[in-house]
C-alpha positions as CSV (number, residue, x, y, z in Angstrom):
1,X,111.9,96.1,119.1
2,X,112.2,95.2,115.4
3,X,110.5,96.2,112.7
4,X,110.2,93.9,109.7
5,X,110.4,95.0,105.9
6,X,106.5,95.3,105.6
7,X,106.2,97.4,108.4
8,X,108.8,99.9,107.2
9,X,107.2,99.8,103.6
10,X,103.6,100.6,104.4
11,X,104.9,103.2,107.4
12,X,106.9,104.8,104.5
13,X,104.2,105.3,101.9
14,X,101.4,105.9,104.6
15,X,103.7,108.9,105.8
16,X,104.8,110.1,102.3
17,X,101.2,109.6,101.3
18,X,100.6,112.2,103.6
19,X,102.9,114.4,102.9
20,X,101.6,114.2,99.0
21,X,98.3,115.4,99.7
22,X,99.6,118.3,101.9
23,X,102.1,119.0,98.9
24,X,99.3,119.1,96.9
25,X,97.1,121.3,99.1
26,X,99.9,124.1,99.5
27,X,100.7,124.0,95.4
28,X,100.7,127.1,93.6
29,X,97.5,128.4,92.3
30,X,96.9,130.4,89.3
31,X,93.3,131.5,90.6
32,X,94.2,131.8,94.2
33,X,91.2,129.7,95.2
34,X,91.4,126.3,97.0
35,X,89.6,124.0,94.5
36,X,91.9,120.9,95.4
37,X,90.5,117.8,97.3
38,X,92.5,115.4,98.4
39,X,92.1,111.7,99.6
40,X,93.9,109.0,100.8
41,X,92.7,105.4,100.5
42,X,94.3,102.1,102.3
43,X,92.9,99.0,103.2
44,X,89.6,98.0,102.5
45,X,88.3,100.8,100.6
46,X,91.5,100.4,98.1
47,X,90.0,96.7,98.0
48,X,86.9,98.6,96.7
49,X,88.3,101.2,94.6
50,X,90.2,98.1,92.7
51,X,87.1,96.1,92.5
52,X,85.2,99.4,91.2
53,X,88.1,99.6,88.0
54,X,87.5,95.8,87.0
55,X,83.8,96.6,86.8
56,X,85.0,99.4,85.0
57,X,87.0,97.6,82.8
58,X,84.2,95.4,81.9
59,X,81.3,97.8,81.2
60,X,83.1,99.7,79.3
61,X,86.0,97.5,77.7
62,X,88.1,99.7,77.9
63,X,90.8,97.2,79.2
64,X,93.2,100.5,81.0
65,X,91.1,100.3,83.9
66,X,91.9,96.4,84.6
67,X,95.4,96.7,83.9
68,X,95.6,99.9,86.5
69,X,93.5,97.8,89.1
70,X,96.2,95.5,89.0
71,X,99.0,98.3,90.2
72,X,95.9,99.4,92.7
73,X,95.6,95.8,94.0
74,X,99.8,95.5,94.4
75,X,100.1,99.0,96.1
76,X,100.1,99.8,99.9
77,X,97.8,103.0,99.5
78,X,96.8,105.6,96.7
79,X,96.6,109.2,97.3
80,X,93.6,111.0,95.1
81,X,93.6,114.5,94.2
82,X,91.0,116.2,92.5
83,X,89.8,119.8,91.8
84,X,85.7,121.2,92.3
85,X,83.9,122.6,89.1
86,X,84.0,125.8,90.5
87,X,83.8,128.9,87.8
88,X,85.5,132.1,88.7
89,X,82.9,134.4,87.3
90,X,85.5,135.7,84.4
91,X,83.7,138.3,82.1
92,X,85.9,138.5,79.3
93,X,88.9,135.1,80.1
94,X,88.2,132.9,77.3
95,X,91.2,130.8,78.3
96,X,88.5,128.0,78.1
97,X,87.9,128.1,74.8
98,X,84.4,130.0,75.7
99,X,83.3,133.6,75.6
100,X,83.0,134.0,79.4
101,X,82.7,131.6,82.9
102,X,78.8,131.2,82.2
103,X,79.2,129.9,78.6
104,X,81.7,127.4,79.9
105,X,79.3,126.5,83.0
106,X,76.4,125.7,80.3
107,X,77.9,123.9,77.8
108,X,79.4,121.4,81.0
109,X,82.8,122.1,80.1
110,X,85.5,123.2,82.8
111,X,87.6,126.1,84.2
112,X,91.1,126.8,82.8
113,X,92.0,127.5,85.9
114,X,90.6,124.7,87.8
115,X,92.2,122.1,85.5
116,X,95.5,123.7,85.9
117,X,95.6,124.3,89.3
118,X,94.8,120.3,89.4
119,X,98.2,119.7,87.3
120,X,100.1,121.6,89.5
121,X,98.9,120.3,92.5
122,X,99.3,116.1,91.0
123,X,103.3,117.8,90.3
124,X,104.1,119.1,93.6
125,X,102.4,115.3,95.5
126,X,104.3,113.1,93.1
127,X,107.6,115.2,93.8
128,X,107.0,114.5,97.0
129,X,107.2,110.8,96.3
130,X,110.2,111.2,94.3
131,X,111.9,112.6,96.6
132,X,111.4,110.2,99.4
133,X,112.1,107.4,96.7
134,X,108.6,106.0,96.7
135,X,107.4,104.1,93.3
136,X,104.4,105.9,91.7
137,X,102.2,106.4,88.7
138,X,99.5,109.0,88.0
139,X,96.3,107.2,86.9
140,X,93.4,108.7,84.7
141,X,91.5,105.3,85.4
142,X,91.9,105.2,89.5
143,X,91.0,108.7,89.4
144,X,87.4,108.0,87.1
145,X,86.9,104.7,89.6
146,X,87.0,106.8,92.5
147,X,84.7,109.5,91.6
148,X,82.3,106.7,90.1
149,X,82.6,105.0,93.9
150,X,82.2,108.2,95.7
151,X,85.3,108.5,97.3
152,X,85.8,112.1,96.9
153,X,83.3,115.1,98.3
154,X,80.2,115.5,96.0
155,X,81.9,118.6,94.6
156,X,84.8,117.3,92.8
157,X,84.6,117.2,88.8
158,X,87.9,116.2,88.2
159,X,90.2,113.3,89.8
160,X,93.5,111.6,89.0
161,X,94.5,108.5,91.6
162,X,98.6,107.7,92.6
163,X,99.4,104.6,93.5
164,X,102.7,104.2,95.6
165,X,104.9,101.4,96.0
166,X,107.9,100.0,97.6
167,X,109.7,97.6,95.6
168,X,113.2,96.4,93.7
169,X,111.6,97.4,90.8
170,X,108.9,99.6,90.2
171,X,105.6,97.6,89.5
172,X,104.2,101.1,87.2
173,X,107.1,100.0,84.9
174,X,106.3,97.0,82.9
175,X,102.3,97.4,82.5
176,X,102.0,94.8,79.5
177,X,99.0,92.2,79.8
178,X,100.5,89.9,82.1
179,X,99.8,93.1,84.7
180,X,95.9,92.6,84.4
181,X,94.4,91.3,87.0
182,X,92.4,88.2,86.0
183,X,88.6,88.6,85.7
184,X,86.9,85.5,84.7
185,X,86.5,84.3,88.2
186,X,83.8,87.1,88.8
C-alpha cells in the first residue's frame, strides 16, 4: 500500500487533534473542577463554522473574523476548547474583581478560575501540536463563530478555536489582506 501526502497530513492532524483535546481535558486546574469542553470539527461542519465567521465578518465588520475563516477554510480540522460559566460558590475570593461568586454571577461577568483553567487547558492542546510539529494558531474569532453556531454544549460561556495545518510554511504566519477570503460572491 501507499499512502499519498494528503492522506499522511489529514491522518496527522486528525490524530494530534485528538491528542489536543485530551491534553486539554487532563490540564492542570486551579479549582479542581472539570469546566473544560472540548470539540473537534472536520469536514462539513468546518465548511459551516467558516461560512458562520464570514457572516460574522459582515454583520459586525469587524474584518478578523474573515481573515480567520480564511486559515479555517485552508485547515484540515480545528480543535475547540471552551470552559462552562460555572461559579464556585466563593464567599470572600474577589479574584474577579467582585465581592463574592454571586456578585460576579449577577452582574454576567465570569469566574477567575473558569477563565484560567481555560488558558491552561488552550497551553497544554497547543503544546501538544508543537510537539508533533503541526502548524497552529489560537483564534478568539473561530472560538465566538462556534459558540454563535452551536457547536459546543449549551453550557459553555467561553471558547477559543485552533486551527492546524500541515504545510512548508505555516499559513497562521502571513495573515495580511490577501489571507481574506473573498466575500462579494455571497
Amino acid at each position: 500500500m501507499i499512502r499519498n501526502m494528503d492522506e499522511i497530513k489529514k491522518d496527522a492532524i486528525i490524530t494530534t487533534a485528538d491528542m489536543m483535546a485530551a491534553a486539554a481535558l487532563t490540564a492542570p486546574k486551579g479549582s479542581g473542577k472539570d469546566t473544560i469542553r472540548t470539540a473537534i470539527i472536520t469536514g462539513e461542519d468546518k465548511d459551516r463554522l467558516r461560512d458562520k465567521m464570514l457572516k460574522l465578518g459582515g454583520q459586525t465588520g469587524q474584518a478578523i473574523f474573515s481573515r480567520d475563516a480564511g486559515n479555517v477554510d485552508n485547515s484540515v480540522a480545528v480543535v475547540l476548547i471552551g470552559c462552562t460559566g460555572t461559579y464556585f460558590g466563593l464567599g470572600m475570593c474577589g479574584m474577579c474583581g467582585f465581592e463574592n461568586c454571586g456578585t460576579c454571577r449577577n452582574a454576567g461577568a465570569r469566574c477567575v478560575f473558569t477563565v484560567t483553567d481555560l488558558g491552561i487547558a488552550v497551553g497544554s492542546a497547543v503544546s501538544v501540536a508543537a510537539d508533533h510539529r503541526i502548524d497552529n494558531r489560537v483564534m478568539y474569532s473561530v472560538g465566538r463563530a462556534a459558540l454563535k453556531a452551536g457547536m459546543m454544549p449549551d453550557d459553555v460561556a467561553i471558547c477559543y478555536g485552533i486551527p492546524l495545518s500541515i504545510s512548508s510554511k505555516s499559513i497562521f504566519f502571513d495573515r495580511g489582506p490577501g489571507a481574506v477570503i473573498n466575500t462579494d460572491s455571497e
